[in-house]
VORO-380155 format. One record per residue (C-alpha): residue in one letter; y, z, x. Coordinates in nm, 2 decimals. Example, Ala and Ser with C-alpha at 12.3 -4.5 7.8 and 13.67 -1.06 7.14 Angstrom:
DOGU; A; -0.45; 0.78; 1.23
DOGU; S; -0.11; 0.71; 1.37
This chain:
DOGU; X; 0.00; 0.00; 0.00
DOGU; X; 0.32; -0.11; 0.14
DOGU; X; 0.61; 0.16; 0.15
DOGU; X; 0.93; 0.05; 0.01
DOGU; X; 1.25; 0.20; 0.08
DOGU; X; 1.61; 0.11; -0.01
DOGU; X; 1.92; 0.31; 0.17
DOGU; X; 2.15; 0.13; -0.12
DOGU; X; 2.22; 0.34; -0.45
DOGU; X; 2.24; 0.22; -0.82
DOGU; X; 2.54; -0.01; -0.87
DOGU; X; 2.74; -0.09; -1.20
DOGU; X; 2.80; -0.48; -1.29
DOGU; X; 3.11; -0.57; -1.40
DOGU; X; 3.00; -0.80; -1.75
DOGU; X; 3.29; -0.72; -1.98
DOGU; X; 3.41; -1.04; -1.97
DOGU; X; 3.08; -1.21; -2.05
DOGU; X; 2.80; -1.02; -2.14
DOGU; X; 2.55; -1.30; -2.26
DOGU; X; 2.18; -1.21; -2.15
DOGU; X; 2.23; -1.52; -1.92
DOGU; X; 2.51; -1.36; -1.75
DOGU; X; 2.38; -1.00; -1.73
DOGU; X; 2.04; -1.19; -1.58
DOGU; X; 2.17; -1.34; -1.37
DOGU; X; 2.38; -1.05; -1.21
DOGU; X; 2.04; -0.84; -1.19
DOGU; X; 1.88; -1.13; -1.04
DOGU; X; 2.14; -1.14; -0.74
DOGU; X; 2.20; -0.75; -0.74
DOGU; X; 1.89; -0.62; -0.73
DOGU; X; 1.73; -0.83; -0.36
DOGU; X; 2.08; -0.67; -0.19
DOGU; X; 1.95; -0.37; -0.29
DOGU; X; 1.63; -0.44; -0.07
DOGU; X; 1.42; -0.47; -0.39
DOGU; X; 1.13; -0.75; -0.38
DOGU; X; 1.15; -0.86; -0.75
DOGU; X; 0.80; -1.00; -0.70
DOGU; X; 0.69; -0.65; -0.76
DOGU; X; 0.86; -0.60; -1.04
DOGU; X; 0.59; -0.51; -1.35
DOGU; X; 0.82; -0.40; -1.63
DOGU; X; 1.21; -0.38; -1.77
DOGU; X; 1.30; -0.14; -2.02
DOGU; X; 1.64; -0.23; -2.23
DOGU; X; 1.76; -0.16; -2.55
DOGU; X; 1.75; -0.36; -2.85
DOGU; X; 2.05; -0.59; -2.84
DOGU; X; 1.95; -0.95; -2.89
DOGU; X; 2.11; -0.99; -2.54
DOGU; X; 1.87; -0.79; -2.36
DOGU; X; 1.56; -0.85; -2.58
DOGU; X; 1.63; -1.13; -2.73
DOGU; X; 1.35; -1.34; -2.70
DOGU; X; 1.51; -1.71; -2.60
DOGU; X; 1.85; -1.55; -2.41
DOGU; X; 1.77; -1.22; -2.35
DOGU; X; 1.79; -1.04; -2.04
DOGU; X; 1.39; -0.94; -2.06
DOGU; X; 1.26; -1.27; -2.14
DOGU; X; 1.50; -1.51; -1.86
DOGU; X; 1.33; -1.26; -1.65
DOGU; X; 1.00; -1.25; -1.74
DOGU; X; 1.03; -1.62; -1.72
DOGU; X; 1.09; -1.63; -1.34
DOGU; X; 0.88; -1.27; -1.29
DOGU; X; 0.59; -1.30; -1.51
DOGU; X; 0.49; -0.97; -1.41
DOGU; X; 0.81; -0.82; -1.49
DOGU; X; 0.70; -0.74; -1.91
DOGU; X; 1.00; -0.64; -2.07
DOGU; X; 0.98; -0.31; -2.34
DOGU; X; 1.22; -0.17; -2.58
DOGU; X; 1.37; 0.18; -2.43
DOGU; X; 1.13; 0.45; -2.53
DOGU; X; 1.42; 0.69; -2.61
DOGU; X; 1.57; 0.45; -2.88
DOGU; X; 1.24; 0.43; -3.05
DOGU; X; 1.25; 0.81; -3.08
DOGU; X; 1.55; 0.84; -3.16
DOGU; X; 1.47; 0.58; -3.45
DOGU; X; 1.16; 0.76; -3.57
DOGU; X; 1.31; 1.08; -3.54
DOGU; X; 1.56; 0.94; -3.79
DOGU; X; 1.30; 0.76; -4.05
DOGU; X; 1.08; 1.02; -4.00
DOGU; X; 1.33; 1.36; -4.09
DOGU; X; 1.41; 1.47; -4.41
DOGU; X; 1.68; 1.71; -4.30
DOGU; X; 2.05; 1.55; -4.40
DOGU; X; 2.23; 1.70; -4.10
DOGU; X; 1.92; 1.59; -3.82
DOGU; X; 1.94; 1.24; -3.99
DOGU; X; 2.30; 1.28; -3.95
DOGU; X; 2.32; 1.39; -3.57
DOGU; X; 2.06; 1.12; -3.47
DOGU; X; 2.28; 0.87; -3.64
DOGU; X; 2.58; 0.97; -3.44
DOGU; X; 2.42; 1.01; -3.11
DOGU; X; 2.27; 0.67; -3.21
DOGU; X; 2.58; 0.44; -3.17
């Protein structure tokens, strides 16, 4: 097993001018090798569920997953428990706490 270390730290990505999931892709796709990162090891990307991350034609995931087809892209955990949390409780003020910490 090869041992992989990277002496950068997390960077932001300035998008707020364009933030189509060809854009944001594309960013991650240049970002991410300067980081020391071998994206042919990538196995999986975790986003949430706007259609520019997930969606599947222009989202982030899928361009992706196109070049890595290793790299399978999943809805964040956390929003889908936050969701079923939601659906699931029949208390008015948890329904309305998970529906403010949801947006």
């Amino acid at each position: 097993m090869r041992n992989i270390q990277s002496t950068q730290k997390v960077d932001f990505i300035e998008v707020s001018e364009d933030t189509s999931g060809e854009r944001i892709s594309n960013e991650l796709l240049k970002l991410l090798p300067e980081m020391g990162l071998d994206l042919n090891l990538m196995r999986s990307q975790c986003y949430d569920g706007a259609g520019n991350m997930t969606g599947h034609l222009k989202g982030v995931g899928p361009r992706i997953q196109r070049i890595y087809p290793k790299a399978l892209h999943f809805w964040c955990t956390a929003h889908q428990l936050n969701r079923c949390i939601v659906a699931a409780a029949n208390i008015p003020c948890v329904r309305n706490m998970m529906g403010t910490a949801d947006k």
